[in-house]
N, CA, C, O and CB atoms as a CASP TS submission, in Angstrom:
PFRMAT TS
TARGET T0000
AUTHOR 0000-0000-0000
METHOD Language model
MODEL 1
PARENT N/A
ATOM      1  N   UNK     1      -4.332   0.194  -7.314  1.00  0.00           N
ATOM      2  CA  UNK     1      -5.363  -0.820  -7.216  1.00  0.00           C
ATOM      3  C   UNK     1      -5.369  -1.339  -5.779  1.00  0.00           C
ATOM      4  O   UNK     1      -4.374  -1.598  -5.104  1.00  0.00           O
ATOM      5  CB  UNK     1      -5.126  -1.979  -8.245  1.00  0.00           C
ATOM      6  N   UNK     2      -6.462  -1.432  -5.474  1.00  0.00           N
ATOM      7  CA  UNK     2      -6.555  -2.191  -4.085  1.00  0.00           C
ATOM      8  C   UNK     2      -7.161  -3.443  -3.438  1.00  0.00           C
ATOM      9  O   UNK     2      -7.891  -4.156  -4.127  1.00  0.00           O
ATOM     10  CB  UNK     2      -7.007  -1.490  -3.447  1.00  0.00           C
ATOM     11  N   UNK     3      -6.940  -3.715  -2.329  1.00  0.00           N
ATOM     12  CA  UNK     3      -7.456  -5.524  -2.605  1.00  0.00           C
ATOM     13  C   UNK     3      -8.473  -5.887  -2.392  1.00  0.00           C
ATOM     14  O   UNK     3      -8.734  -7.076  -2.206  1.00  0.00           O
ATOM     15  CB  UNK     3      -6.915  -6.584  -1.914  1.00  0.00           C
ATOM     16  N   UNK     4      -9.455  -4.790  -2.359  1.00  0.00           N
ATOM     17  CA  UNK     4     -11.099  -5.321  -2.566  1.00  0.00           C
ATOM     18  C   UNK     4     -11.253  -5.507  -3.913  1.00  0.00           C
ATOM     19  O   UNK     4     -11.730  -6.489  -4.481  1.00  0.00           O
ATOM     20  CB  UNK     4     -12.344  -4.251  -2.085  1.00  0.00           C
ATOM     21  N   UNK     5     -10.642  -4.091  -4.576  1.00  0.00           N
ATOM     22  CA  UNK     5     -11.104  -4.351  -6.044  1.00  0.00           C
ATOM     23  C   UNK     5     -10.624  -5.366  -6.982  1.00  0.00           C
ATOM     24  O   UNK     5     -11.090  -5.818  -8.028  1.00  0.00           O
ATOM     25  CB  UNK     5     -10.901  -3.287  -6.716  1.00  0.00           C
ATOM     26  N   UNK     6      -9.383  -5.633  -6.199  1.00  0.00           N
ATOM     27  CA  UNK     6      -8.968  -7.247  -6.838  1.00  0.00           C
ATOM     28  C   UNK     6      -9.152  -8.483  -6.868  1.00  0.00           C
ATOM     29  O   UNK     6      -8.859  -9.410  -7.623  1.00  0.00           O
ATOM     30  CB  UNK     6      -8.201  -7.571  -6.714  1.00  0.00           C
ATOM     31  N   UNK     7      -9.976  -8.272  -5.408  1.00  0.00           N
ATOM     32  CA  UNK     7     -10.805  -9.449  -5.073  1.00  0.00           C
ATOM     33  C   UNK     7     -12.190  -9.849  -5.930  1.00  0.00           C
ATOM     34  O   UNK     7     -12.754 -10.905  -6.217  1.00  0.00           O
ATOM     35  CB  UNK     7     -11.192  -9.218  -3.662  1.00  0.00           C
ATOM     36  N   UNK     8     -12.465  -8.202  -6.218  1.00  0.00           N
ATOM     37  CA  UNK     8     -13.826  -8.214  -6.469  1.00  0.00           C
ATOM     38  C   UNK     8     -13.294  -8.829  -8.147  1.00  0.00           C
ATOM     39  O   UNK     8     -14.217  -9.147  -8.896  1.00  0.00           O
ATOM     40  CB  UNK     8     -14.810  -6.481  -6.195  1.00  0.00           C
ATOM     41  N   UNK     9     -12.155  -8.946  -8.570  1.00  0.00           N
ATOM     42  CA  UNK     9     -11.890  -9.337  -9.605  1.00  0.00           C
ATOM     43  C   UNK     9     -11.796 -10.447 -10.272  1.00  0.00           C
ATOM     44  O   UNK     9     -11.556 -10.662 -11.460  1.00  0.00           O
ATOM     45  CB  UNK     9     -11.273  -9.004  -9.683  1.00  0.00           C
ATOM     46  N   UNK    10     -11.997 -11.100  -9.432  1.00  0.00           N
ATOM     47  CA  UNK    10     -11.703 -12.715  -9.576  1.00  0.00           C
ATOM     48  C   UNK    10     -10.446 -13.059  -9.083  1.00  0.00           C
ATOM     49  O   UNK    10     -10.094 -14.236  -9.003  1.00  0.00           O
ATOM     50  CB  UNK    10     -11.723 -13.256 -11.048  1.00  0.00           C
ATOM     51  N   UNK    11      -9.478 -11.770  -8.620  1.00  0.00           N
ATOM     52  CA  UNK    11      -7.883 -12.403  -8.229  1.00  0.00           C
ATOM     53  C   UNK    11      -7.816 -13.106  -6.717  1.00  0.00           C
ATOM     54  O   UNK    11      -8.235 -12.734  -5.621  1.00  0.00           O
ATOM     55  CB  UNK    11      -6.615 -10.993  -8.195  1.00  0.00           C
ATOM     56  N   UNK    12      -7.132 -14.233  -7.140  1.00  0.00           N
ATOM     57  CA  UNK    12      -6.504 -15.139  -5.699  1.00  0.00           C
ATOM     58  C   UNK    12      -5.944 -14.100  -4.734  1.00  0.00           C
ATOM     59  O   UNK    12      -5.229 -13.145  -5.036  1.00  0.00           O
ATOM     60  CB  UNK    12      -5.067 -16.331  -6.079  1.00  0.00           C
ATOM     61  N   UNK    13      -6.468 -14.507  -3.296  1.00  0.00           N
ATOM     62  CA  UNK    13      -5.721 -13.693  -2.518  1.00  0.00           C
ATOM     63  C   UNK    13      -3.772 -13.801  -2.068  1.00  0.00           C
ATOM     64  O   UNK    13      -2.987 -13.059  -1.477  1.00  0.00           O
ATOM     65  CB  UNK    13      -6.613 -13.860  -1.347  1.00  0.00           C
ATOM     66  N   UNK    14      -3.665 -15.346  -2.847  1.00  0.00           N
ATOM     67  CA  UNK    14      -2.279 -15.274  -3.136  1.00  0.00           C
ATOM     68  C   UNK    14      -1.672 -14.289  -3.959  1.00  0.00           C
ATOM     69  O   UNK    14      -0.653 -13.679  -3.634  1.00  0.00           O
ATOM     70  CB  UNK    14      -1.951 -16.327  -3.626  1.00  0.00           C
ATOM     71  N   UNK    15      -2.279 -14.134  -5.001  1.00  0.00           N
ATOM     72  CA  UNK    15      -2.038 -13.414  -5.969  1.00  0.00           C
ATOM     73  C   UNK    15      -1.814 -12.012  -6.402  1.00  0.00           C
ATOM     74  O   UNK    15      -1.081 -11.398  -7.177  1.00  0.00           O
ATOM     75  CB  UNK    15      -2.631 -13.696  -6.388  1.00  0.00           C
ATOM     76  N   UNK    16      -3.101 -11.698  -5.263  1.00  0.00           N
ATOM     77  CA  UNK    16      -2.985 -10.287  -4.667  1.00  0.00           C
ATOM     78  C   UNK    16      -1.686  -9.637  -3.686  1.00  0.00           C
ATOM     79  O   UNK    16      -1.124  -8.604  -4.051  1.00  0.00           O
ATOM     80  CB  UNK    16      -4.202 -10.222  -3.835  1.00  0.00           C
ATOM     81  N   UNK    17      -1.344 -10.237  -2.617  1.00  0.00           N
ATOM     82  CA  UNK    17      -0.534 -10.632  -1.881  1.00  0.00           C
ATOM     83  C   UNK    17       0.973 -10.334  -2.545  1.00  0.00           C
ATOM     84  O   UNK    17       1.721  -9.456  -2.117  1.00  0.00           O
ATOM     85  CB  UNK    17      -0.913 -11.976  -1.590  1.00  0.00           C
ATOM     86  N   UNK    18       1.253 -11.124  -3.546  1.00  0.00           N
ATOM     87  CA  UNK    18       2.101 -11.055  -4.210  1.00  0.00           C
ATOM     88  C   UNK    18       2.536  -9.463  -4.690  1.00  0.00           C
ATOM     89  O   UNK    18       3.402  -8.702  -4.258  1.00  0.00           O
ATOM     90  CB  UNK    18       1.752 -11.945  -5.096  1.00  0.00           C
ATOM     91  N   UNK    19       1.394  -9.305  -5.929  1.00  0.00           N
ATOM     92  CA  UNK    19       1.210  -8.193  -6.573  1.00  0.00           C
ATOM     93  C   UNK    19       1.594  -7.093  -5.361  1.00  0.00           C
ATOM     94  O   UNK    19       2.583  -6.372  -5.494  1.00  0.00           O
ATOM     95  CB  UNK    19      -0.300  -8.143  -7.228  1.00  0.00           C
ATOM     96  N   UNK    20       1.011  -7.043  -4.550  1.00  0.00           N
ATOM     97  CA  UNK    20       0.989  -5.980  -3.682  1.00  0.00           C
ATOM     98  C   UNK    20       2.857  -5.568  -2.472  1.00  0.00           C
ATOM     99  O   UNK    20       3.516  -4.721  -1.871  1.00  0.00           O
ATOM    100  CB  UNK    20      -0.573  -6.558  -2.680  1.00  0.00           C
ATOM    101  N   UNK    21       2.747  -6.919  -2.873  1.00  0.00           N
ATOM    102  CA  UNK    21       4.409  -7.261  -1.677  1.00  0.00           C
ATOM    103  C   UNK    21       3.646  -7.239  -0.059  1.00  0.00           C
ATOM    104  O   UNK    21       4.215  -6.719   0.900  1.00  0.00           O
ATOM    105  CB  UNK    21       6.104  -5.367  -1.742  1.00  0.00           C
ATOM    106  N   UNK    22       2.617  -7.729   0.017  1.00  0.00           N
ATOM    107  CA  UNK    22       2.209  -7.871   1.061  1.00  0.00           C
ATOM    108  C   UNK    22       2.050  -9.146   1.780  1.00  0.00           C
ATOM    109  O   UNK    22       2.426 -10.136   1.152  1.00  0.00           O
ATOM    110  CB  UNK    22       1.346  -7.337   0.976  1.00  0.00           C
ATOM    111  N   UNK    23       1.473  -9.380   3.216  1.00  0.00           N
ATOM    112  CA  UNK    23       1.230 -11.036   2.943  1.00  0.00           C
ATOM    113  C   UNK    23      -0.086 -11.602   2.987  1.00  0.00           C
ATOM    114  O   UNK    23      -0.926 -10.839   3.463  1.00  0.00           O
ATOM    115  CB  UNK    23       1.936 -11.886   3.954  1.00  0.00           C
ATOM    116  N   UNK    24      -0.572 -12.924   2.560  1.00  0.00           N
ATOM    117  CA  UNK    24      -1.879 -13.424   2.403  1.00  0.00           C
ATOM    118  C   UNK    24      -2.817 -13.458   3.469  1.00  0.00           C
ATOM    119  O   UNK    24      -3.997 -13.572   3.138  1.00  0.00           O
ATOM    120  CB  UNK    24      -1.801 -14.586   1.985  1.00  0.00           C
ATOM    121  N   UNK    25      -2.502 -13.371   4.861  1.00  0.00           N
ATOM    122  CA  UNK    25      -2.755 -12.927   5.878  1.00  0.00           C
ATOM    123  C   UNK    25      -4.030 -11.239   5.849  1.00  0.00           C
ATOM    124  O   UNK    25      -5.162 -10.760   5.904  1.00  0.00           O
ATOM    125  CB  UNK    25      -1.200 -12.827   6.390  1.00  0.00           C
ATOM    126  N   UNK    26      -2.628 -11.083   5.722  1.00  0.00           N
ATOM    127  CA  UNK    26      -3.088  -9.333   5.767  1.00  0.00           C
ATOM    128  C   UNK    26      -4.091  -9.198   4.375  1.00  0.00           C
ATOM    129  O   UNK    26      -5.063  -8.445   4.442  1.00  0.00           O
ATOM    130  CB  UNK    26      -1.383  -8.013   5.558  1.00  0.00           C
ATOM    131  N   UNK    27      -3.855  -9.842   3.309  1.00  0.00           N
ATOM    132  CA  UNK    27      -5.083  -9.713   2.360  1.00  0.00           C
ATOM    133  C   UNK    27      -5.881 -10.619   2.660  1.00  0.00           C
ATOM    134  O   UNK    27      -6.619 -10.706   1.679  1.00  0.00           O
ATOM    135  CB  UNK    27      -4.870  -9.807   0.952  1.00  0.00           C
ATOM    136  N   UNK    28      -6.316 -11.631   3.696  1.00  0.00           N
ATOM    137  CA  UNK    28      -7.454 -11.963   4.185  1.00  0.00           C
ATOM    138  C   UNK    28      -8.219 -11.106   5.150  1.00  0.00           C
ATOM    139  O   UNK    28      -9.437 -11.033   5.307  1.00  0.00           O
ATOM    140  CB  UNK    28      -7.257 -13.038   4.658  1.00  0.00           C
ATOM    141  N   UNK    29      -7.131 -10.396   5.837  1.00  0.00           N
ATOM    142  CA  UNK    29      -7.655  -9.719   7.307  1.00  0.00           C
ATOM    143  C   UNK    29      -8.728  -8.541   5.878  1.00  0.00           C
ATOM    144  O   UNK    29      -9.941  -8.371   5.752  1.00  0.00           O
ATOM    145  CB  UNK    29      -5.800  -8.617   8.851  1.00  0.00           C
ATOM    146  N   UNK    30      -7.783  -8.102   5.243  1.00  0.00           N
ATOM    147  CA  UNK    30      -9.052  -6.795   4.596  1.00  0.00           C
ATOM    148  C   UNK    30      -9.859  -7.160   3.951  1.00  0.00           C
ATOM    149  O   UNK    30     -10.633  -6.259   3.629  1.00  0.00           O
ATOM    150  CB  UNK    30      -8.707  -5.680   3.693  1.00  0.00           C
ATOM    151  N   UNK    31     -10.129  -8.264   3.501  1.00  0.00           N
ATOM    152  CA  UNK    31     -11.341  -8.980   2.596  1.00  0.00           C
ATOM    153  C   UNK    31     -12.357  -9.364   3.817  1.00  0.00           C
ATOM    154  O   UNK    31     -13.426  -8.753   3.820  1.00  0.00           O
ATOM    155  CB  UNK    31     -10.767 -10.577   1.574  1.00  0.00           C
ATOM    156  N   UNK    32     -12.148 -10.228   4.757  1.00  0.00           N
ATOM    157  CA  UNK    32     -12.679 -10.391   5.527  1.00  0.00           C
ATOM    158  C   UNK    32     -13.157  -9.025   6.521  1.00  0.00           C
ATOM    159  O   UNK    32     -13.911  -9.282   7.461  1.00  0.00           O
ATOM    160  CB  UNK    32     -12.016 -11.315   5.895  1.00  0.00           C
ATOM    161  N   UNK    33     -12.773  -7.762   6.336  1.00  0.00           N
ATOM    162  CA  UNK    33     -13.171  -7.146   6.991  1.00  0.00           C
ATOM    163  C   UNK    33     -13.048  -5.635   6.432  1.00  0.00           C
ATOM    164  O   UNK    33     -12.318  -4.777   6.928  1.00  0.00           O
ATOM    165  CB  UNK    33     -12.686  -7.530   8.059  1.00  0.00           C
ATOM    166  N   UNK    34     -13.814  -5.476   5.414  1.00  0.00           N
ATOM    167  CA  UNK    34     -13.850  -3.784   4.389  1.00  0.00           C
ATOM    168  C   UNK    34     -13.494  -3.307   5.078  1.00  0.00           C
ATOM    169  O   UNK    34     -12.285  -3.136   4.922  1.00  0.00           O
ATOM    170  CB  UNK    34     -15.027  -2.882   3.795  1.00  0.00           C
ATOM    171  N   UNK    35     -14.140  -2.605   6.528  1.00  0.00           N
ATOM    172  CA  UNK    35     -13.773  -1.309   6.617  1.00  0.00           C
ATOM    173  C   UNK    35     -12.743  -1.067   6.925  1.00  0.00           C
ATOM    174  O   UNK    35     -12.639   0.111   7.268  1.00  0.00           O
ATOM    175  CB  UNK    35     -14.342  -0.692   7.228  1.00  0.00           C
ATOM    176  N   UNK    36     -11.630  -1.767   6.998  1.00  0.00           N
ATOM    177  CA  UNK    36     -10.174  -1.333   7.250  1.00  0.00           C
ATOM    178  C   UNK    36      -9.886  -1.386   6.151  1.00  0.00           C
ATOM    179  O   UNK    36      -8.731  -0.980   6.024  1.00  0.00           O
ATOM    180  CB  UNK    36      -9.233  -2.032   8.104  1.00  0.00           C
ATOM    181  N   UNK    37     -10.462  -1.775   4.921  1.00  0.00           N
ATOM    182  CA  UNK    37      -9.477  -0.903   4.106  1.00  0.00           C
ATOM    183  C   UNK    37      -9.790   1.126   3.728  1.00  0.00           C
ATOM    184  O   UNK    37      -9.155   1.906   3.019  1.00  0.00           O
ATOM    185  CB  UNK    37      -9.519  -1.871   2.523  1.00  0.00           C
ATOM    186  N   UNK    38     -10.890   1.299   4.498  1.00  0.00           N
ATOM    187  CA  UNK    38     -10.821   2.702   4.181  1.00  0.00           C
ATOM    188  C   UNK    38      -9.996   3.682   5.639  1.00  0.00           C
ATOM    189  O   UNK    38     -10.126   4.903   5.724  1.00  0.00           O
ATOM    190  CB  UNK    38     -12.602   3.181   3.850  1.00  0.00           C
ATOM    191  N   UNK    39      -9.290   2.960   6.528  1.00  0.00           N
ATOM    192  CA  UNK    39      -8.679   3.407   7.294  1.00  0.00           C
ATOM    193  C   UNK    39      -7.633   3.946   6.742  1.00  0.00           C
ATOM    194  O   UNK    39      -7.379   3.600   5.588  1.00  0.00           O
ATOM    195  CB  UNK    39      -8.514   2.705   8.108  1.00  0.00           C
ATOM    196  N   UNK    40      -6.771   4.911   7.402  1.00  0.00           N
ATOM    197  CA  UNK    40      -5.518   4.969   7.015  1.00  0.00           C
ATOM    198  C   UNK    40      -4.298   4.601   7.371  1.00  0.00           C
ATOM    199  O   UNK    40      -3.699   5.597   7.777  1.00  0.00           O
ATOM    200  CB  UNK    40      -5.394   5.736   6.912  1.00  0.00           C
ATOM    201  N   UNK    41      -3.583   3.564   7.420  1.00  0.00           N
ATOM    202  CA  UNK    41      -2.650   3.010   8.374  1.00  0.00           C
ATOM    203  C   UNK    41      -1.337   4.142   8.491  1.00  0.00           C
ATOM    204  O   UNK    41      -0.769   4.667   7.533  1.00  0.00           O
ATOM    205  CB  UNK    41      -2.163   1.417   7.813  1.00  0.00           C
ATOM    206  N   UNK    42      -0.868   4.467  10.752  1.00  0.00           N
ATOM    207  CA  UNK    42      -0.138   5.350  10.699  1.00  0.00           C
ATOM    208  C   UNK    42       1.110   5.287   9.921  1.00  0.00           C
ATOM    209  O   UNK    42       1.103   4.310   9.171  1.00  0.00           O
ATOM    210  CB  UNK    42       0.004   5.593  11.759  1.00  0.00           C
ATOM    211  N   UNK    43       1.916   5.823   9.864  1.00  0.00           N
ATOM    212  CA  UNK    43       3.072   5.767   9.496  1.00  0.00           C
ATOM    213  C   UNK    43       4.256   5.451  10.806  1.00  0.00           C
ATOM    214  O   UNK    43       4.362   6.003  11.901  1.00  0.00           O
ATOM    215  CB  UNK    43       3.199   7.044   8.754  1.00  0.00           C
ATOM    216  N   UNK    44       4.944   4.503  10.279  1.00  0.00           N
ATOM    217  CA  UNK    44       5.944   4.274  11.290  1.00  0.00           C
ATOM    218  C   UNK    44       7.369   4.439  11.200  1.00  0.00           C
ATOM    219  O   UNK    44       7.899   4.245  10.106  1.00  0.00           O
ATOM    220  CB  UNK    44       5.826   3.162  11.627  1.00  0.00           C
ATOM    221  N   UNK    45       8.289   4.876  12.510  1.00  0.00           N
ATOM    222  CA  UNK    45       9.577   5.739  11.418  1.00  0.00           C
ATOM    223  C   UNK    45      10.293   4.961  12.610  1.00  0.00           C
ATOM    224  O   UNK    45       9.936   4.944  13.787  1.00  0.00           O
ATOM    225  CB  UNK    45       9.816   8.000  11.097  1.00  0.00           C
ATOM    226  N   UNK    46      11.458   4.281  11.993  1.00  0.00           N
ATOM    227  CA  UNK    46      12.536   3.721  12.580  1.00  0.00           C
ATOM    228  C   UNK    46      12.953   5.156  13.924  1.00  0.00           C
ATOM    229  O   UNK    46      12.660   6.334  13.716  1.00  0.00           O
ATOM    230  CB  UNK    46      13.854   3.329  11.149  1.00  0.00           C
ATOM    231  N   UNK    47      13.629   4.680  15.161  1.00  0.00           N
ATOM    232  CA  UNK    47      14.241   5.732  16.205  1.00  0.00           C
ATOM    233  C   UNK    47      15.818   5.440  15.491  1.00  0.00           C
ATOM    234  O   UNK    47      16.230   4.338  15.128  1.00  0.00           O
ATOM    235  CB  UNK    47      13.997   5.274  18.255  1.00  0.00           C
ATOM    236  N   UNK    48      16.437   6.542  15.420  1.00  0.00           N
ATOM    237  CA  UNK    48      17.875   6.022  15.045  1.00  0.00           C
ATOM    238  C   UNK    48      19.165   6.040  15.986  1.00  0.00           C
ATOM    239  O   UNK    48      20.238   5.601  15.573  1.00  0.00           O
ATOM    240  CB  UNK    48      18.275   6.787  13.916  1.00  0.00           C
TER
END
């Protein structure tokens, strides 16, 4: 599930946030702005 469609759900973006282990921030930044959620975010790998 993702956080448009949860939005589009009636769910709090706290709530979402939660659910997701993300923070409320970052589920404002993608509500406030769709098309990043069809981006793909890179992957990032610790240097050891």
């Amino acid at each position: 599930m993702d956080i448009l469609t949860l939005h589009r759900r009636g769910i709090k973006q706290r709530a979402i946030a939660r659910k997701l282990g993300i923070s409320r921030n970052t589920v404002k930044k993608y509500i406030d702005n769709p098309d990043l959620a069809f981006k793909q975010p890179g992957l990032r790998h610790k240097k050891s």
